[in-house]
N, C-alpha and C positions, 0 to 999 in steps of 0.2 A: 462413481469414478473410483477407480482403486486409491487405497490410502498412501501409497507412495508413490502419488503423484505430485512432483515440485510443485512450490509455489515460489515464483520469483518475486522479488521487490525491488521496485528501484529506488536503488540507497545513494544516488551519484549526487544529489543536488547541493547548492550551498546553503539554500534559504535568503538570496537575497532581501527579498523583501518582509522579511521576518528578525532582521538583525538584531532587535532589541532580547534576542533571547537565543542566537544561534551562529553571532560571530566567533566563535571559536569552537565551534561543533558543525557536524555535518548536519543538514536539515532532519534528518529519521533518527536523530539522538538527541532534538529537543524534547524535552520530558514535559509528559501531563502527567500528574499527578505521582511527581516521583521518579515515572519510567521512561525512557524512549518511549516515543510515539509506535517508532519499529515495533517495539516489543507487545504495544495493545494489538496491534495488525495482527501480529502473530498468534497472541494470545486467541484472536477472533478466528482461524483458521484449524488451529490445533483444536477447538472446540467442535470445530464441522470436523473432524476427524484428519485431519490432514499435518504430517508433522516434520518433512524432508521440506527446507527452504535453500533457497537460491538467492544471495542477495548480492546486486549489481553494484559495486561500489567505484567511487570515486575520489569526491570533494574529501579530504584527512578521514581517508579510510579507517588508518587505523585505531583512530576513536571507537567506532565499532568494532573492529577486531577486538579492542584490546574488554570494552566491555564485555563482550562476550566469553572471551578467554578467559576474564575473571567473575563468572557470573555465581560458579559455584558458591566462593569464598563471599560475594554479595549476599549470598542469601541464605548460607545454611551454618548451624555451629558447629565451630572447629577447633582442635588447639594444634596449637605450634609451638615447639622445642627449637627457640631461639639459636641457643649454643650447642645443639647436639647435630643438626646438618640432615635429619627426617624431613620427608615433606610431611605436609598439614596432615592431619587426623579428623578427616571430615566424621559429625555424628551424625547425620542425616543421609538421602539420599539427593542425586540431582533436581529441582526444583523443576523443571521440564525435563523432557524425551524428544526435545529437537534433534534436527539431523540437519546441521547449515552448512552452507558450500558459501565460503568467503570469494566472491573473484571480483580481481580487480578489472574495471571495463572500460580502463580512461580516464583523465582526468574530464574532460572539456567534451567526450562524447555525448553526442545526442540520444535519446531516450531507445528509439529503432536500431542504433549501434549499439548498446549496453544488452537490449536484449539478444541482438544477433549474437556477440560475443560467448554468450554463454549457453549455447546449442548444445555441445558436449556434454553440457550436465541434464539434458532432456533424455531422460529415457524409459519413459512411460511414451503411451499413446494420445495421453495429452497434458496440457500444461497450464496452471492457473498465472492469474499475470494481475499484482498492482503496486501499485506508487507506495514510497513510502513514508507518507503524509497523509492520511487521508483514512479516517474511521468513519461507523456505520454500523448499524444494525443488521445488515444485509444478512438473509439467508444465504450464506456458501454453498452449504449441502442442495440447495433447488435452484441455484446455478449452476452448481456442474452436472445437476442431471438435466436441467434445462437442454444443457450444449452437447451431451452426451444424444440426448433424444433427438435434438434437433438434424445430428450430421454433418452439421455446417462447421466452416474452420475455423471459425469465431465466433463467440459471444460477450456485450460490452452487457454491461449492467447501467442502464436510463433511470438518472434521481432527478429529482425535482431539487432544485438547489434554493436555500433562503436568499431571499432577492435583498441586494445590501440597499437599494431603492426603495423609494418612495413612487406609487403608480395610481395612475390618473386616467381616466377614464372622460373620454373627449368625447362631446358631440356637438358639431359644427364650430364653431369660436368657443363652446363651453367647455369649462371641466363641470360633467357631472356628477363625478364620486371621485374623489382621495382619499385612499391609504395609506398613511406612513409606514412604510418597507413589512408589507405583507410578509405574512409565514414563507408563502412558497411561489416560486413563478409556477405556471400552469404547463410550460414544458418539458423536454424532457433533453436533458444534457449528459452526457458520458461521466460516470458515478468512476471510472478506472479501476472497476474489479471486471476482469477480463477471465473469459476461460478461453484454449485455443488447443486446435489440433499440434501435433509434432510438424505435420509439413509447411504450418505458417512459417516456421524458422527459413526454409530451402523455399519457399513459392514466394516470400510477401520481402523477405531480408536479406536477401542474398545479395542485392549490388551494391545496400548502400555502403560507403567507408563513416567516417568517425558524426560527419552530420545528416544521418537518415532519422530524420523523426518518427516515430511512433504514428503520431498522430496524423501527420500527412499525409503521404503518397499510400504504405503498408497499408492502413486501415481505409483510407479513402478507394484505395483499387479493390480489399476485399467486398467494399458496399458496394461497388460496381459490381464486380464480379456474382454478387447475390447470396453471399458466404458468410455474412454478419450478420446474426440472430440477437436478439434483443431482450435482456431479461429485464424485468421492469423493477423499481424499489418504491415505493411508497413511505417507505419510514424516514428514520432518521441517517442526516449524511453529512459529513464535513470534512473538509479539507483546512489544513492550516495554511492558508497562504499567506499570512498577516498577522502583524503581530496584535490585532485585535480579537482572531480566529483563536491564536494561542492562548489569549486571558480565558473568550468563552468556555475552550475547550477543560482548560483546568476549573475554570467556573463550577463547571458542570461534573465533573470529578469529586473535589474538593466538597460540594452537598450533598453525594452521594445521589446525584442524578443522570449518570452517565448510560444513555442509552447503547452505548454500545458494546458495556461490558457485559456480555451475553455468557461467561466463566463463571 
């Protein structure tokens, strides 16, 4: 897949159910280990080669903006002449080679609205697409040639997700074997690293207004349609949707066990 092909993120959400660590930030600017969540996503992307983003914003946008806007002065040495009215005298150079497209896409729109919104900024032949909560090991580079190979106008990436249960295995009135909350369910649940042709934006989003879900109708009529190819993941995958997600995930940081720091 060429390297300037976007990758979008949806940056809209609030993190309800994560409050203990993202009432006053938007969900993709709670930090593991120091950083935006956003920013490990990215990090995991720009490593597959990929470095022009798209990010869908909403919930206090400009927390994100404004991190970004100051990311240089975050991270590189500089000095500044207080009384003399220079800008900064950066000594390094920018710590990335991002290319972000900030757009606002609603406060209260649905995930299918956030991405339709920002059509305009799709100008490759195809478009990668994920959440922006949510790390992994994932090979990027053997998903978009996955979905390149395949033709199809979608491809979702299927994890196996850690089962927050406890599973038991029944026969007749008995439990014959219990597990307290095995590694992994045995199935296969949408991981939200998504690759997608240009015409999903015009064929799959085009009627809904502010609440067309992603999830529903768009992706439910491309599986109909026979048009959603399946990249499979095996490794490691996590979503923050809890603020017990968010301890594991700095957990795993913080010992320097982070699988999905692949940089």
């Amino acid at each position: 897949m060429h390297p300037d092909t976007p990758v979008v993120i949806l940056c809209g959400g609030q993190g309800t159910r994560i409050r203990e660590a993202s009432e006053s930030l938007p969900k993709a600017m709670v930090e593991v280990g120091g950083r935006p969540i956003v920013w490990h996503i990215m990090k995991l992307y720009r490593q597959a080669g990929f470095r022009r983003f798209v990010l869908c914003l909403g919930y206090k946008s400009w927390a994100i903006k404004e991190y970004f806007l100051d990311y240089r002065a975050r991270s590189a040495d500089f000095t500044l002449s207080l009384g003399g009215g220079e800008p900064a005298a950066f000594h390094s150079e920018a710590a990335e080679d991002w290319e972000i497209t900030f757009a606002e896409t609603g406060l209260e729109a649905a995930t299918g609205s956030r991405v339709a919104a920002i059509a305009p900024y799709i100008d490759t032949e195809n478009f990668l697409l994920t959440y922006g909560d949510g790390v992994s090991d994932i090979d990027i580079a053997a998903l978009a040639d996955e979905h390149e190979a395949s033709g199809l106008v979608g491809t979702v990436t299927g994890v196996h997700p850690t089962s927050k249960f406890g599973e038991m295995h029944v026969d007749g009135g008995q439990v014959v074997e219990f597990n307290e909350k095995p590694t992994q369910v045995s199935g296969f649940v949408s991981g939200g690293f998504f690759a997608f042709k240009r015409e999903f934006l015009t064929d799959y989003l085009a009627s809904g207004g502010d609440d067309l879900w992603l999830e529903h109708e768009p992706l439910q009529k491309l599986a109909r349609d026979g048009q959603l190819g399946v990249h499979t993941h095996d490794g490691f995958w996590c979503a923050m949707d809890t603020y017990k997600d968010f301890q594991y995930l700095n957990g795993l940081w913080s010992r320097g066990d982070a699988p999905w720091k692949t940089w």
